[in-house]
Residue frames relative to the residue before (quaternion, step in Angstrom):
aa qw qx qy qz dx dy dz
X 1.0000 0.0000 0.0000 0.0000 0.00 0.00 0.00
X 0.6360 -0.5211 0.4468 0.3526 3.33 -1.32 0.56
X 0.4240 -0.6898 0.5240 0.2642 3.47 -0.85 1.49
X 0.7671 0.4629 -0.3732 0.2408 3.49 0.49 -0.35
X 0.5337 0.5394 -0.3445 0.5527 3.23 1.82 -0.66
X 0.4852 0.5930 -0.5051 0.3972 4.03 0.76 -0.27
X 0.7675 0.5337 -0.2473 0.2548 3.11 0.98 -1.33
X 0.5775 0.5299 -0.3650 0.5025 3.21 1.82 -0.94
X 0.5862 0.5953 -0.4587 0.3028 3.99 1.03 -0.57
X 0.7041 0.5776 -0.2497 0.3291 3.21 1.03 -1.07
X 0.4164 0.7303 -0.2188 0.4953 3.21 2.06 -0.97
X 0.7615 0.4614 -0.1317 0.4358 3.07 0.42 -1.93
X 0.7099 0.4399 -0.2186 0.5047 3.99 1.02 -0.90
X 0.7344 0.3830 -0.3357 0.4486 3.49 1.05 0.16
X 0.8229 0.2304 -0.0871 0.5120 3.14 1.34 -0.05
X 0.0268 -0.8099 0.4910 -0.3199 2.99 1.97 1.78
X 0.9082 0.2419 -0.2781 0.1984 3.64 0.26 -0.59
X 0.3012 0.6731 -0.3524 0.5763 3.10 2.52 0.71
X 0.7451 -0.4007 0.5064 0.1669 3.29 -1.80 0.58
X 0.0792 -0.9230 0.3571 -0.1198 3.80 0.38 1.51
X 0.3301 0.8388 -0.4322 0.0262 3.55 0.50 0.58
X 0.5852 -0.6120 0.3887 0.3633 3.49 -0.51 0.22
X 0.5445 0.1651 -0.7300 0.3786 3.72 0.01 0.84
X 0.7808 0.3402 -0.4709 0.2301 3.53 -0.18 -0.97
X 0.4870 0.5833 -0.5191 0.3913 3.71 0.67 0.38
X 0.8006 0.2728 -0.2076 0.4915 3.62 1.36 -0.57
X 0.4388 0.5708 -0.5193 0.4604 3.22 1.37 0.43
X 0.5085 0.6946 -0.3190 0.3965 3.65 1.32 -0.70
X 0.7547 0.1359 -0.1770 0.6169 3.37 0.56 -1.03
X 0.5423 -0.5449 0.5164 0.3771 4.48 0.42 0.14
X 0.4941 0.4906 -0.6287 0.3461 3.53 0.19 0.78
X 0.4607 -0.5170 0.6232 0.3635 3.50 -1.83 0.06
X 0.6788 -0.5063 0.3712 0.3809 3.62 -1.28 0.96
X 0.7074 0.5861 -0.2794 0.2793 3.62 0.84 -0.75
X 0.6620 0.4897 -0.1925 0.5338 2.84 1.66 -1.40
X 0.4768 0.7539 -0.2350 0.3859 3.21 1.43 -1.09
X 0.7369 0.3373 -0.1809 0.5572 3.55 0.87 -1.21
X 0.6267 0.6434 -0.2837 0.3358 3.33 0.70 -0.92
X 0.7049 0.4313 -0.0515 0.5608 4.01 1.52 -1.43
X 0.6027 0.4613 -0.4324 0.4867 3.51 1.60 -0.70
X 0.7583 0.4597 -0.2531 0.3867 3.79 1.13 -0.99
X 0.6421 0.4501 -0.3281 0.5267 3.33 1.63 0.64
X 0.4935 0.5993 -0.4178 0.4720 3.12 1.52 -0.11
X 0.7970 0.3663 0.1077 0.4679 3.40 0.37 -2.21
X 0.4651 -0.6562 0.5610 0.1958 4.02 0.92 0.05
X 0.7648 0.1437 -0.2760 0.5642 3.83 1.08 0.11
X 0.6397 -0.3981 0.5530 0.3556 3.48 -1.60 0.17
X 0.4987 -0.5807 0.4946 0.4115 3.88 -0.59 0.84
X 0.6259 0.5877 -0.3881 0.3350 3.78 0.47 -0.73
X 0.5143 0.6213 -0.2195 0.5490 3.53 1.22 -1.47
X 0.6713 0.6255 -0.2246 0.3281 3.31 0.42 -1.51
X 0.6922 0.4427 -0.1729 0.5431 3.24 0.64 -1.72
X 0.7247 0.5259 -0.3317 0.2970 3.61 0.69 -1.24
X 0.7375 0.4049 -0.2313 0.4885 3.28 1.05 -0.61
X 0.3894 0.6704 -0.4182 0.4733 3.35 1.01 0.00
X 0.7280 0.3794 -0.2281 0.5235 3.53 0.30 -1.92
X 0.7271 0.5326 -0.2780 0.3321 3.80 0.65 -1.14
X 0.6846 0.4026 -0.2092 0.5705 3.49 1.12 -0.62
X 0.4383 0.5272 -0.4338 0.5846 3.85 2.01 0.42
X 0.6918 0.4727 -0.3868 0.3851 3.31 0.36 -1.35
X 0.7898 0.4147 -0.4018 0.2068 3.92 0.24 -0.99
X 0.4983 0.2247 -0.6070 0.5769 3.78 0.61 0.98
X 0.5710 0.2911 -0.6482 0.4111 3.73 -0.52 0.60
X 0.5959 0.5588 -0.4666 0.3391 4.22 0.32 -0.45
X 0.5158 0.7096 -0.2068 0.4331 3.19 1.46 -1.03
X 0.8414 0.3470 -0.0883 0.4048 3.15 0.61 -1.58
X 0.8402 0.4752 -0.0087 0.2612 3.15 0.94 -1.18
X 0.2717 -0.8357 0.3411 0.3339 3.84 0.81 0.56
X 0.6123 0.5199 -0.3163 0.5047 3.81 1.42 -0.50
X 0.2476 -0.6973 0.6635 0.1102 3.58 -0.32 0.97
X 0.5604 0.3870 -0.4708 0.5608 4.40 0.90 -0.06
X 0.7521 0.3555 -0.4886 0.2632 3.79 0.27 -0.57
X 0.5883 0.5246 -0.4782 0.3873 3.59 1.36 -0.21
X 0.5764 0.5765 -0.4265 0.3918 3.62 0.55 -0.27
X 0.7116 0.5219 -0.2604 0.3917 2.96 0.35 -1.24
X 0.6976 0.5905 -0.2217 0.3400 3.44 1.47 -1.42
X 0.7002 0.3759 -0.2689 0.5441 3.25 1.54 -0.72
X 0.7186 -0.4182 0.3271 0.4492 3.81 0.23 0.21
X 0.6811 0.5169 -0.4393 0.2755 3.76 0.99 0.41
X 0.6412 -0.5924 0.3434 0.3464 3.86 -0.77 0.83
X 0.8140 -0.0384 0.0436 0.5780 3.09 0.23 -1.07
X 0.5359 -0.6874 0.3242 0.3676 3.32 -1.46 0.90
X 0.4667 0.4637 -0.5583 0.5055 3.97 1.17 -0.01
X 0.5473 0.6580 -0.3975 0.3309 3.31 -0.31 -0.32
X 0.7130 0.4465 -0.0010 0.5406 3.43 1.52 -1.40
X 0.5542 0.5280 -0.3397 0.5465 3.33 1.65 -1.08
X 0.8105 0.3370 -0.2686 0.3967 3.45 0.29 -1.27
X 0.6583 0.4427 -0.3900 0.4676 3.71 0.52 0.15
X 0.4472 0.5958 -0.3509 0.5673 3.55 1.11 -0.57
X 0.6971 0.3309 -0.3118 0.5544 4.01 0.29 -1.29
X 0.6569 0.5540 -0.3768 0.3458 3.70 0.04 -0.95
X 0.6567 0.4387 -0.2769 0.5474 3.87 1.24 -0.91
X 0.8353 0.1663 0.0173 0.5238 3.55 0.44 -1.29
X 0.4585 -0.7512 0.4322 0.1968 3.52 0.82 1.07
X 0.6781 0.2690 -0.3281 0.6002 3.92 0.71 0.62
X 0.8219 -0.2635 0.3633 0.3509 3.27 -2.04 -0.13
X 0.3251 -0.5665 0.5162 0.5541 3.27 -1.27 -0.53
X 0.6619 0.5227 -0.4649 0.2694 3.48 1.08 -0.26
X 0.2730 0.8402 -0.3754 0.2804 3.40 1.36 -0.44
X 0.6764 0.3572 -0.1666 0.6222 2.80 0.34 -2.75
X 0.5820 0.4506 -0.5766 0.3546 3.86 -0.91 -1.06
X 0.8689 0.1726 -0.3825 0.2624 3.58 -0.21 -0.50
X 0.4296 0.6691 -0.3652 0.4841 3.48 1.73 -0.48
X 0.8006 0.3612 -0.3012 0.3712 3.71 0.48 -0.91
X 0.5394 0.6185 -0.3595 0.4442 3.25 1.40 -1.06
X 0.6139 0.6142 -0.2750 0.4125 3.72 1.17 -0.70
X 0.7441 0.4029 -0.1998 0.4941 3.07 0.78 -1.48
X 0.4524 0.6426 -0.4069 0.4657 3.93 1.05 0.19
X 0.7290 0.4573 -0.3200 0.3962 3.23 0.69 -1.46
X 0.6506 0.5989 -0.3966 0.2466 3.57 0.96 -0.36
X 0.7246 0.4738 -0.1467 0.4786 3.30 1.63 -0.52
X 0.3740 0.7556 -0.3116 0.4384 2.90 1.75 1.45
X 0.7092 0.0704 -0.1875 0.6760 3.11 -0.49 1.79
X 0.5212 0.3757 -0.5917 0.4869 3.76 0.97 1.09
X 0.5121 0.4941 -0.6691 0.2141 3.36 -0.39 0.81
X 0.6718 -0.4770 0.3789 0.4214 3.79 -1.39 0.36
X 0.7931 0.2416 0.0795 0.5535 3.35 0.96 -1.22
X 0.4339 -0.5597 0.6060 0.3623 2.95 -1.69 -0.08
X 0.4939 -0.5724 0.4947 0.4287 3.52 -1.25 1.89
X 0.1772 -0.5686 0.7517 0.2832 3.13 -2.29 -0.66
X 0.2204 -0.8215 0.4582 0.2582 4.02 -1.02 0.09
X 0.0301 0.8718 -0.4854 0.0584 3.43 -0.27 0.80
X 0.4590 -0.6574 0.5250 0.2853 3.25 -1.37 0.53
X 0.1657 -0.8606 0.4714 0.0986 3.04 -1.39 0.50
X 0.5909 -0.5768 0.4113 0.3859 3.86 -0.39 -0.24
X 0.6951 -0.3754 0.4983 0.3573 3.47 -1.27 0.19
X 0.1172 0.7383 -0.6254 -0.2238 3.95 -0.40 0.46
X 0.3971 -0.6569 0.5960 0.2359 3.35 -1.46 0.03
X 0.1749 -0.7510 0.6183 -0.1522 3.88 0.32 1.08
X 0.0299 0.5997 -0.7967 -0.0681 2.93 -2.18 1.21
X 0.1859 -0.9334 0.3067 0.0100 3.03 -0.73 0.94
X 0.0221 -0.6755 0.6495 0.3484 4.17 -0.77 -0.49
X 0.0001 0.6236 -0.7163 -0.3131 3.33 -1.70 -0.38
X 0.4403 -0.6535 0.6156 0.0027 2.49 -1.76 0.64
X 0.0326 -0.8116 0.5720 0.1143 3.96 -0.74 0.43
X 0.5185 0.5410 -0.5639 0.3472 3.22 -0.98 1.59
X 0.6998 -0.3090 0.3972 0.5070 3.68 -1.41 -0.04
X 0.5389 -0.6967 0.3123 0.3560 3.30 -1.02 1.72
X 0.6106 0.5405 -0.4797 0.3239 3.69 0.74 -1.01
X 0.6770 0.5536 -0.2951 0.3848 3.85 0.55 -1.05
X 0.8841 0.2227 -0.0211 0.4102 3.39 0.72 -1.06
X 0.3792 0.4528 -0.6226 0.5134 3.17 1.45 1.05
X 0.6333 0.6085 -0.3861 0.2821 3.75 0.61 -0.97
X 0.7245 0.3132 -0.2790 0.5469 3.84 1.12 -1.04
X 0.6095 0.4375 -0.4945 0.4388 3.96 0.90 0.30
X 0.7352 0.2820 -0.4053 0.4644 3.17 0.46 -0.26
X 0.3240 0.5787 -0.5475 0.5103 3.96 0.50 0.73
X 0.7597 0.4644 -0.2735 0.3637 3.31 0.28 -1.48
X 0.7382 0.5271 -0.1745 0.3831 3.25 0.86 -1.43
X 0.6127 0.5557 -0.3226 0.4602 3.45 1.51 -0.30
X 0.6907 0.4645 -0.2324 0.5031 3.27 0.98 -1.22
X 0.5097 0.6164 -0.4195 0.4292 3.40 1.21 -0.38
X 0.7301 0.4236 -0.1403 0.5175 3.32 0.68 -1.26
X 0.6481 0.3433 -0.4949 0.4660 3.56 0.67 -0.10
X 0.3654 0.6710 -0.4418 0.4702 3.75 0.84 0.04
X 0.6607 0.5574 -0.4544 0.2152 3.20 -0.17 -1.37
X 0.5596 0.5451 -0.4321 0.4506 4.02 0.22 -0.81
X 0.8026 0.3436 -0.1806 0.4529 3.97 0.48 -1.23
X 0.3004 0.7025 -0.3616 0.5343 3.54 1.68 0.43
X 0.7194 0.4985 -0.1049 0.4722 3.13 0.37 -1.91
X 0.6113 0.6501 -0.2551 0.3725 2.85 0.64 -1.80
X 0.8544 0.1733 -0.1338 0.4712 3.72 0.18 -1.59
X 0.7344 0.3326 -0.3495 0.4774 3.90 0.96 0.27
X 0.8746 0.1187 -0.2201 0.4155 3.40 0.56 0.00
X 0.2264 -0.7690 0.5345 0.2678 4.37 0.33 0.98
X 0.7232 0.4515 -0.4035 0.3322 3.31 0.33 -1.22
X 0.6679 0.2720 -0.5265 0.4502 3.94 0.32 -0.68
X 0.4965 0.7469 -0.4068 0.1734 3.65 0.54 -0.66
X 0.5501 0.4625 -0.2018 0.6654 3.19 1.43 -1.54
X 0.7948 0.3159 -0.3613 0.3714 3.74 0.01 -0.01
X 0.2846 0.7844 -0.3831 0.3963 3.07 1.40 0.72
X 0.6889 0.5712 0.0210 0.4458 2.39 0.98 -2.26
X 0.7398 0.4702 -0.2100 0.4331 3.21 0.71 -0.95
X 0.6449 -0.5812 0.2529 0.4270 3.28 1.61 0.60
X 0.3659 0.6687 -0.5171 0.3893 4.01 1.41 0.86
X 0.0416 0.7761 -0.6261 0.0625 3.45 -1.18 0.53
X 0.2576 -0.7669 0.5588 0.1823 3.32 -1.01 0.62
X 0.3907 -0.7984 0.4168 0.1903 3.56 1.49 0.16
X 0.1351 0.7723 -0.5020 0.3651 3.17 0.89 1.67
X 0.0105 0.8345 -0.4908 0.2501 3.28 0.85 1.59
X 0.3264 -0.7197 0.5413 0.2871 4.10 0.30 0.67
X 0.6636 0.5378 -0.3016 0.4237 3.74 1.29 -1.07
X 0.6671 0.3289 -0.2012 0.6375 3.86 0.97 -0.48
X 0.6917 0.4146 -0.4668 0.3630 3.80 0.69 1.20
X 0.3395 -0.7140 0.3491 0.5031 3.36 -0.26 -0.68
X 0.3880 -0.7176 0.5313 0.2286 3.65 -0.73 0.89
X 0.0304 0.7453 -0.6652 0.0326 3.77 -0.19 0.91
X 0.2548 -0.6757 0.6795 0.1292 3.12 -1.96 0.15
X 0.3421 -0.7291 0.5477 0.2267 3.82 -0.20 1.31
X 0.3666 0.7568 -0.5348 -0.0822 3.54 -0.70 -0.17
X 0.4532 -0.6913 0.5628 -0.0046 3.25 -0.86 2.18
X 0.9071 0.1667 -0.2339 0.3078 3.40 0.02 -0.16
X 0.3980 -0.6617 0.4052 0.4896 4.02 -0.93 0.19
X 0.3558 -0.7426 0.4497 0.3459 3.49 -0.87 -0.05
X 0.5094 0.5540 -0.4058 0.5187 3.60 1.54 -0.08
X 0.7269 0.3887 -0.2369 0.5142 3.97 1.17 0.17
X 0.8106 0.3696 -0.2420 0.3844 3.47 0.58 -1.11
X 0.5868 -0.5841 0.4491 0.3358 3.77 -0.74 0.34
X 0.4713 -0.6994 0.3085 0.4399 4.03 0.16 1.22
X 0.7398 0.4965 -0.2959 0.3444 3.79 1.12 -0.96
X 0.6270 0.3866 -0.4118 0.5366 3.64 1.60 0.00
X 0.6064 0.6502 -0.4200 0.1820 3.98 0.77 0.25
X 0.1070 -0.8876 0.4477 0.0154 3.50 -0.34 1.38
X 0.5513 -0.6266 0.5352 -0.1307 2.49 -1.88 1.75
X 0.1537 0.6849 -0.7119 0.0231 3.80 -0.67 0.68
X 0.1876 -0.6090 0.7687 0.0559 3.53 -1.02 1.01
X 0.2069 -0.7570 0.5294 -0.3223 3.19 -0.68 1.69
X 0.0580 0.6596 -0.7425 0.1014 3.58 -1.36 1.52
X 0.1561 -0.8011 0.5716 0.0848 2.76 -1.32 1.05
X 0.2136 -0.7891 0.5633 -0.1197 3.57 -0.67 1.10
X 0.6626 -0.4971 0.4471 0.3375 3.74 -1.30 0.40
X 0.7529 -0.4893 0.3575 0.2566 3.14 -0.72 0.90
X 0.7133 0.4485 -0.3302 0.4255 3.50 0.83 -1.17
X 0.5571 0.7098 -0.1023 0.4188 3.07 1.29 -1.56
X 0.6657 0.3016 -0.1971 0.6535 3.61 0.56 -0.65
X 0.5776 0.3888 -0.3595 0.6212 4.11 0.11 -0.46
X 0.6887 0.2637 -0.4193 0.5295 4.37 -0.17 -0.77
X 0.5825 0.4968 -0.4380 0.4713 4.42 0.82 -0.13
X 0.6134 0.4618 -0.3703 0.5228 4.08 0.72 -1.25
X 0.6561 0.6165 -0.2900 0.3247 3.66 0.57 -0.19
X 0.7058 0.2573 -0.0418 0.6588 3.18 1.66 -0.78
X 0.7832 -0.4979 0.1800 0.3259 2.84 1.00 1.29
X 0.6967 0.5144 -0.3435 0.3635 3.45 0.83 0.02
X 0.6327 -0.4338 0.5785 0.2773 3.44 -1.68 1.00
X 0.1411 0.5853 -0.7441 0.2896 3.27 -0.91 2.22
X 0.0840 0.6153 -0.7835 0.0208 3.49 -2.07 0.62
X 0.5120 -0.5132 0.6753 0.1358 2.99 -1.96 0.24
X 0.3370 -0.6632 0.6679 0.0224 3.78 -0.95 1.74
X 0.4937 -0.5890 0.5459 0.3338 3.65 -1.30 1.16
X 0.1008 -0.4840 0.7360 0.4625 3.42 -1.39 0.08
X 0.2604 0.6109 -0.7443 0.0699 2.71 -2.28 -1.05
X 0.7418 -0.4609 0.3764 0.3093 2.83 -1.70 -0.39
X 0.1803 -0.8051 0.5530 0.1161 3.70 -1.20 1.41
X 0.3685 -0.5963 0.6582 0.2745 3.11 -1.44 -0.95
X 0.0744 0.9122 -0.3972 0.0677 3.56 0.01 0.98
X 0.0333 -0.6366 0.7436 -0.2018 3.88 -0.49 1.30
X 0.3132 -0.6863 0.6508 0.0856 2.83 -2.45 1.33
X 0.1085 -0.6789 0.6923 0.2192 3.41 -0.94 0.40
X 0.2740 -0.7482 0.5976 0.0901 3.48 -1.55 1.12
X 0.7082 0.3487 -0.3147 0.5270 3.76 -0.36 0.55
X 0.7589 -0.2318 0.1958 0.5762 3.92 -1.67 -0.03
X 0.5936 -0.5997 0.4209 0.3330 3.05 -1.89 0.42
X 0.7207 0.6585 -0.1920 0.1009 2.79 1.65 -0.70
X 0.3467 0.7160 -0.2031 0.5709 2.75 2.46 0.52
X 0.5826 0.6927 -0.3723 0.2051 3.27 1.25 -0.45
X 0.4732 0.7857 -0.3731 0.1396 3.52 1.10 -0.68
X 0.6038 0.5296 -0.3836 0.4559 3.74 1.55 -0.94
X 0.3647 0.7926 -0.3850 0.3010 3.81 1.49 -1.04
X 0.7133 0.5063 -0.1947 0.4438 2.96 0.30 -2.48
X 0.9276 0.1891 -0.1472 0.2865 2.78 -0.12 -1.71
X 0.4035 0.5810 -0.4913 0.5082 4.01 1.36 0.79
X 0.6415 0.4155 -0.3768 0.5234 3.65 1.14 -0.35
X 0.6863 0.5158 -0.4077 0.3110 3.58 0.60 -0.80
X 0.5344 0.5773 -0.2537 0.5628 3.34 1.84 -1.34
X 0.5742 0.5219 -0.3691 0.5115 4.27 0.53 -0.45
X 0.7093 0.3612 -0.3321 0.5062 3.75 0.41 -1.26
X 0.7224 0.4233 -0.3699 0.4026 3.89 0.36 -1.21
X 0.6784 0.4442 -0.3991 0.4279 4.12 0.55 -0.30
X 0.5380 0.5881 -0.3723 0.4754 3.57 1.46 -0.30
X 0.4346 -0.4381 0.6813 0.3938 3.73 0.33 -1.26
X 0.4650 0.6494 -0.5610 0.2177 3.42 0.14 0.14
X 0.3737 -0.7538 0.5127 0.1711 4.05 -0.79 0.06
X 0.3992 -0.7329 0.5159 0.1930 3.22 -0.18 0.63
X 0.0455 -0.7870 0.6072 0.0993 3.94 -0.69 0.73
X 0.6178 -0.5618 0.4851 0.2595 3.05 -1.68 0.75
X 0.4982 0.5625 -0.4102 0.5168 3.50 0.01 1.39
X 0.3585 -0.8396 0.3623 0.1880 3.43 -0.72 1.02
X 0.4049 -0.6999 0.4596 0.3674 3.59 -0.62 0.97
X 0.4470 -0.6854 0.5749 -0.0018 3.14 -2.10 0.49
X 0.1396 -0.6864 0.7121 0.0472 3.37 -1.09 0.34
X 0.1166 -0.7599 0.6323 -0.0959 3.02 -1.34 1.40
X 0.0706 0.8842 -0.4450 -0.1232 3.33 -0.49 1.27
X 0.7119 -0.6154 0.2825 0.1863 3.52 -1.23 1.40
X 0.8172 -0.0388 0.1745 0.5480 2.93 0.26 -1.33
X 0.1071 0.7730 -0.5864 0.2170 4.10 1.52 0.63
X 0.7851 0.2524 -0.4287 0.3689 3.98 -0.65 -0.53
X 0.6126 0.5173 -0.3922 0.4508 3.81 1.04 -0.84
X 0.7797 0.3690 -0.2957 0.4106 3.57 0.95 -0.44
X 0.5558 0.6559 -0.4855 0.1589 3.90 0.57 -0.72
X 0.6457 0.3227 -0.5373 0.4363 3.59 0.29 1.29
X 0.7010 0.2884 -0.2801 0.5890 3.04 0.96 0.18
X 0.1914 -0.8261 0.5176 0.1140 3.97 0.29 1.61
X 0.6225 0.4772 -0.2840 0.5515 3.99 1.48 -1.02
X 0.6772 0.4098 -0.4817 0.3761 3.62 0.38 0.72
X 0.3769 0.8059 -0.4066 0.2076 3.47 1.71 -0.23
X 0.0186 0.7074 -0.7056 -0.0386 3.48 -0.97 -0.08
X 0.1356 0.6955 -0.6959 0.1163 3.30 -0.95 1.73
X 0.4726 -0.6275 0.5912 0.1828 3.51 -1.25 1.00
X 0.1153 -0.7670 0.6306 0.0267 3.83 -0.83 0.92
X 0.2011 0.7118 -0.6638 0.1106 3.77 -0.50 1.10
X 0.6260 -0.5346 0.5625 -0.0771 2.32 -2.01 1.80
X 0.1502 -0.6792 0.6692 0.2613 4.11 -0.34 0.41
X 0.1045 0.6873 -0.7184 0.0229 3.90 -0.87 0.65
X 0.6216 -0.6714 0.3754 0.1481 3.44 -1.57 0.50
């Protein structure tokens, strides 16, 4: 994808619940508004507007879930008025929001008592994360981001190499920053649900996390880097391939919503444990699935 429309996505996902218009979304990345529209709807398959809408709209349905005011979800995701929200809301998910609320709230209850364990909730720290994303069904597009992100990183030395000699030569001279995937943590970002979104809009960041310094000496050489909320999670394990994980998710999401828990505005994660010691063996995996909740 165009590196510049990435940027306006990333723009656009941090600042989903703010007032979005389209110069300062293209003043952001230095396009005119024309060209701007013209590369975002060849990049992404939607008009940035479309974009945003379905974003907030496919946010709002765990707030519909939770919440008994159908004005505080509107309002919560960036829409004015709450018709406004009804009729786009129906137009995405062909029903009410009150409809879905009870249809989904149902379709939770079935993935009760499928987790392996009992979750636990814990706080966490600030992570520091380089990253790729990827856009497709999670099995397809964790596999080519996290290709990318490897070869990316084996690169790095010939990076250096052609923009900076002097640290280079101190490379050589036996420096390292000790950018060991095994001494990081190997998360997966996933932004979207798959029992809602459409497989070609579902996004993927294959993700290491590293000290702070480390990531910032990466944003330097050009690589795609952010910063994961801490705070408070929800955590459940899933044992075996990831590609099994889907009852996990949704046995944790169905755990957090029979608790009272709240959903926060922040994207959950996967964290895998022991992935490089295992990738011939996918049934020995052990990845950790956490839920931001409030």
């Amino acid at each position: 994808m165009n590196e510049q429309i990435l940027k306006a996505i990333y723009h656009i996902e941090q600042n989903l619940d703010s007032s979005l218009g389209l110069d300062e979304v293209a003043q952001v990345v230095g396009y005119s508004k024309y060209h701007f529209c013209r590369i975002f709807k060849l990049n992404v398959g939607e008009s940035m507007v479309e974009y945003i809408t379905r974003l907030r709209l496919e946010k709002a349905q765990l707030k519909v879930i939770q919440q008994s005011s159908i004005i505080d979800v509107a309002l919560d995701v960036g829409f004015e008025t709450p018709n406004g929200f009804n009729k786009a809301f129906k137009k995405i998910f062909g029903m009410s929001p009150t409809e879905y609320k009870k249809i989904k709230s149902d379709f939770l209850q079935n993935f009760k008592g499928k987790l392996m364990q009992e979750p636990k909730i814990v706080t966490l720290e600030e992570k520091f994360v380089v990253f790729t994303r990827e856009n497709g069904d999670y099995n397809t597009s964790s596999t080519i981001a996290w290709e990318r992100l490897t070869n990316s990183l084996n690169g790095l030395e010939e990076k250096i190499k052609t923009s900076d000699a002097t640290f280079f030569q101190k490379i050589k001279d036996g420096f390292t920053m000790d950018l060991d995937p095994k001494k990081g943590e190997l998360l997966g970002i996933c932004h979207d649900d798959p029992t809602v979104t459409q497989p070609q809009n579902i996004r993927y960041d294959a993700s290491i996390a590293w000290s702070k310094e480390k990531i910032e000496f990466l944003k330097k050489y050009g690589y795609e880097t952010k910063t994961l909320e801490g705070g408070k999670y929800a955590m459940a394990t899933h044992y075996g391939s990831c590609d099994g994980s889907l009852d996990s998710w949704l046995g944790l999401y169905s755990w957090c919503e029979q608790n009272g828990y709240k959903f926060r505005d922040a994207p959950p994660f996967e964290k895998y444990v022991n992935m490089l010691e295992q990738m011939e063996n996918p049934e020995a995996q052990i990845t950790e699935i956490y839920i931001p909740i409030e």
